[in-house]
N, CA, C and O of each residue as an XYZ file, in Angstrom:
228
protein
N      37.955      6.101   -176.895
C      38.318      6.476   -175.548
C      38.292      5.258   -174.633
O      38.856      5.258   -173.539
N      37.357      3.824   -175.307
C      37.105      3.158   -174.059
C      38.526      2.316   -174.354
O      38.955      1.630   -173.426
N      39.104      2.339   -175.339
C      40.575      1.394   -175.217
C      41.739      2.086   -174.272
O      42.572      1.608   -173.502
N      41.449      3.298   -174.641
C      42.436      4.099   -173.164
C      42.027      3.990   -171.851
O      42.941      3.847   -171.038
N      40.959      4.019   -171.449
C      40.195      3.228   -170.403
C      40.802      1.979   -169.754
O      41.076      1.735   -168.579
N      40.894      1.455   -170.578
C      41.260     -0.333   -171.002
C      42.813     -0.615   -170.280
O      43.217     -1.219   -169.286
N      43.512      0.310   -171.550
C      44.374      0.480   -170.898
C      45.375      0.419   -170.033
O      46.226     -0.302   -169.513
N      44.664      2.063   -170.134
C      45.112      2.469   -168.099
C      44.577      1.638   -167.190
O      45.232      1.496   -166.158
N      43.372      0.936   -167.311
C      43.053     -0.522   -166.010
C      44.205     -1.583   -166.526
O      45.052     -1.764   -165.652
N      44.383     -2.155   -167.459
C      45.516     -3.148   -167.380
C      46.974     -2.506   -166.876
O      47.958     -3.147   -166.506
N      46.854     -1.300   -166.953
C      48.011     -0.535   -165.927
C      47.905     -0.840   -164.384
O      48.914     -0.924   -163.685
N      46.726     -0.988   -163.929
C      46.710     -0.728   -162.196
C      45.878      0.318   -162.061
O      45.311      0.510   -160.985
N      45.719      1.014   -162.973
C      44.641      1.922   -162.408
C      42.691      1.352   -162.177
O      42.234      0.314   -162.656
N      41.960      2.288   -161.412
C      40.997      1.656   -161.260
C      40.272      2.853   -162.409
O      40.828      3.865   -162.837
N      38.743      2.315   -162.757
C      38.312      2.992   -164.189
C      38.023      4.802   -163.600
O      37.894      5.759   -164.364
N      37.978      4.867   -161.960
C      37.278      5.994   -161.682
C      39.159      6.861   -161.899
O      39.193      7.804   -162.690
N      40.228      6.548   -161.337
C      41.880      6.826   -161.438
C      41.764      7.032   -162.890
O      42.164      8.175   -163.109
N      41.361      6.396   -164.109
C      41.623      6.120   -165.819
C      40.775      7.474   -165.961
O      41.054      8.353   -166.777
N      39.743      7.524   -165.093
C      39.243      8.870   -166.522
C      39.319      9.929   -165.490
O      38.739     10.994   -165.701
N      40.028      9.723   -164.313
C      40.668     11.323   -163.956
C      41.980     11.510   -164.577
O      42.426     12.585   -164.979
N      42.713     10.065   -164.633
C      43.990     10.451   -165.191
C      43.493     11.405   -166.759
O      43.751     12.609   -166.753
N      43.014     10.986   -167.634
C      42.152     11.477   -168.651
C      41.769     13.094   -168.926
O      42.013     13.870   -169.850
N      41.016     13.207   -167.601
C      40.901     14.445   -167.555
C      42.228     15.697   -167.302
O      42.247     16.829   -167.787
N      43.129     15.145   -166.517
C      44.295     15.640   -166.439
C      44.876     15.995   -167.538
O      45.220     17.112   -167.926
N      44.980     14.783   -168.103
C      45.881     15.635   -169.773
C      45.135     16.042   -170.353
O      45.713     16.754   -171.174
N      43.658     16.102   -170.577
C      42.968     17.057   -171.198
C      42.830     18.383   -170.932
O      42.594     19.240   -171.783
N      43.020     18.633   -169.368
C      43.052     20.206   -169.049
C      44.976     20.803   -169.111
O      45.308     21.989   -169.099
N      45.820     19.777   -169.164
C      47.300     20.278   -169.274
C      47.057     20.469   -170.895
O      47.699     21.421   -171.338
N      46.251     19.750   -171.888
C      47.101     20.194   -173.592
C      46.133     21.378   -173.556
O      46.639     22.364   -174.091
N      44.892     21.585   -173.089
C      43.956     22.945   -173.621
C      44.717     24.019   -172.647
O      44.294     25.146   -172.902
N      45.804     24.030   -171.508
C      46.648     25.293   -170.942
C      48.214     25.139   -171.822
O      49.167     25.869   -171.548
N      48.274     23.963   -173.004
C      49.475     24.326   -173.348
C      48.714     24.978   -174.623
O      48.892     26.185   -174.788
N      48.030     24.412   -175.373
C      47.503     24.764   -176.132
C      45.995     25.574   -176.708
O      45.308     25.400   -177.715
N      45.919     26.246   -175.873
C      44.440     27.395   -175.308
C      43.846     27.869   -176.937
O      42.651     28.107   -177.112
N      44.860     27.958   -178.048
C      43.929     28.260   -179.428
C      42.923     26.849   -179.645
O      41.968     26.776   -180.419
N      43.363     25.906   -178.850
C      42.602     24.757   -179.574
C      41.990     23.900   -178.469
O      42.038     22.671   -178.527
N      41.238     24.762   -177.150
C      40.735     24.499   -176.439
C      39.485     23.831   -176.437
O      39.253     22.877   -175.695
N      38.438     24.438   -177.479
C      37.501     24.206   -178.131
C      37.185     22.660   -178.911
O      36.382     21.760   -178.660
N      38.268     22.850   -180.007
C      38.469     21.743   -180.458
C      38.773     20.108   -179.453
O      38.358     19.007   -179.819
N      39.551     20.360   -178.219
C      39.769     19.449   -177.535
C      38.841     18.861   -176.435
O      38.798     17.743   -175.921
N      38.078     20.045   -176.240
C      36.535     19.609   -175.399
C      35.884     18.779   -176.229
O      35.417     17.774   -175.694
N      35.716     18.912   -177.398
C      34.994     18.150   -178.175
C      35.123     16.887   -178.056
O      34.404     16.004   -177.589
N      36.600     16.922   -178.765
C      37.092     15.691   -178.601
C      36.993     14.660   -177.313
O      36.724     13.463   -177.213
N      37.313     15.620   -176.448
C      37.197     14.546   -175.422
C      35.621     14.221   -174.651
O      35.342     13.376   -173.800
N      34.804     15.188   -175.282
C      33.561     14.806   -174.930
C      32.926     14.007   -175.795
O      32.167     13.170   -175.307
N      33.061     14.062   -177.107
C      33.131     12.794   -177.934
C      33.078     11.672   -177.391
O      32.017     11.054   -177.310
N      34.224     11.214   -176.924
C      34.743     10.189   -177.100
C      34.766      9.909   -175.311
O      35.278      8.868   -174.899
N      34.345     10.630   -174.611
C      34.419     10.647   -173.251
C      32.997      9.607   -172.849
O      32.264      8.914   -173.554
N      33.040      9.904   -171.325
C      32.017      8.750   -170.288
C      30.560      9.561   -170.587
O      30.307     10.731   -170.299
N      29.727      8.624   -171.220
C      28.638      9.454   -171.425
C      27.173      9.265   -170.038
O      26.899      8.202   -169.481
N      26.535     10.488   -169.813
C      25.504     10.696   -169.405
C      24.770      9.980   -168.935
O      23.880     10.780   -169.223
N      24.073      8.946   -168.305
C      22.533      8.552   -168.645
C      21.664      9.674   -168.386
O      21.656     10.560   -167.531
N      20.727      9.295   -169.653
C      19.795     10.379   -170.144
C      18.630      9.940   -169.451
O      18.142      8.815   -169.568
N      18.115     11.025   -168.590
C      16.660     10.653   -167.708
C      15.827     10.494   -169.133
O      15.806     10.974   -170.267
N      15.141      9.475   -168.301
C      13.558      9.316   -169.699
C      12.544      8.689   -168.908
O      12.694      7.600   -168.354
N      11.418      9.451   -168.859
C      10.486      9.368   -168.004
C       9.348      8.885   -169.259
O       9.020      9.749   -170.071
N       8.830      7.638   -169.368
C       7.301      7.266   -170.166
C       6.678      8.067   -170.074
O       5.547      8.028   -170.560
């Protein structure tokens, strides 16, 4: 995901524009394709902007 990132910034976009653009086609293929909605969350949470995980000592 971070080379599409990449990318879309050597496009002109800025990284916060890259992973809305991102999110966009992820919610247009799971309304073209709703049997495989599931499958595509994954995917894009996979491979998506991850979390920081609180961690308290």
């Amino acid at each position: 995901m971070q080379d599409l990132i990449e990318r879309l910034m050597a496009q002109g976009l800025t990284e916060e524009q890259a992973y809305k653009a991102i999110e966009v086609i992820k919610n247009f293929t799971k309304e073209k394709f709703p049997l495989f909605s599931g499958a595509i969350d994954k995917l894009f949470d996979k491979y998506g902007p991850k979390d920081e995980e609180d961690f308290i000592p």
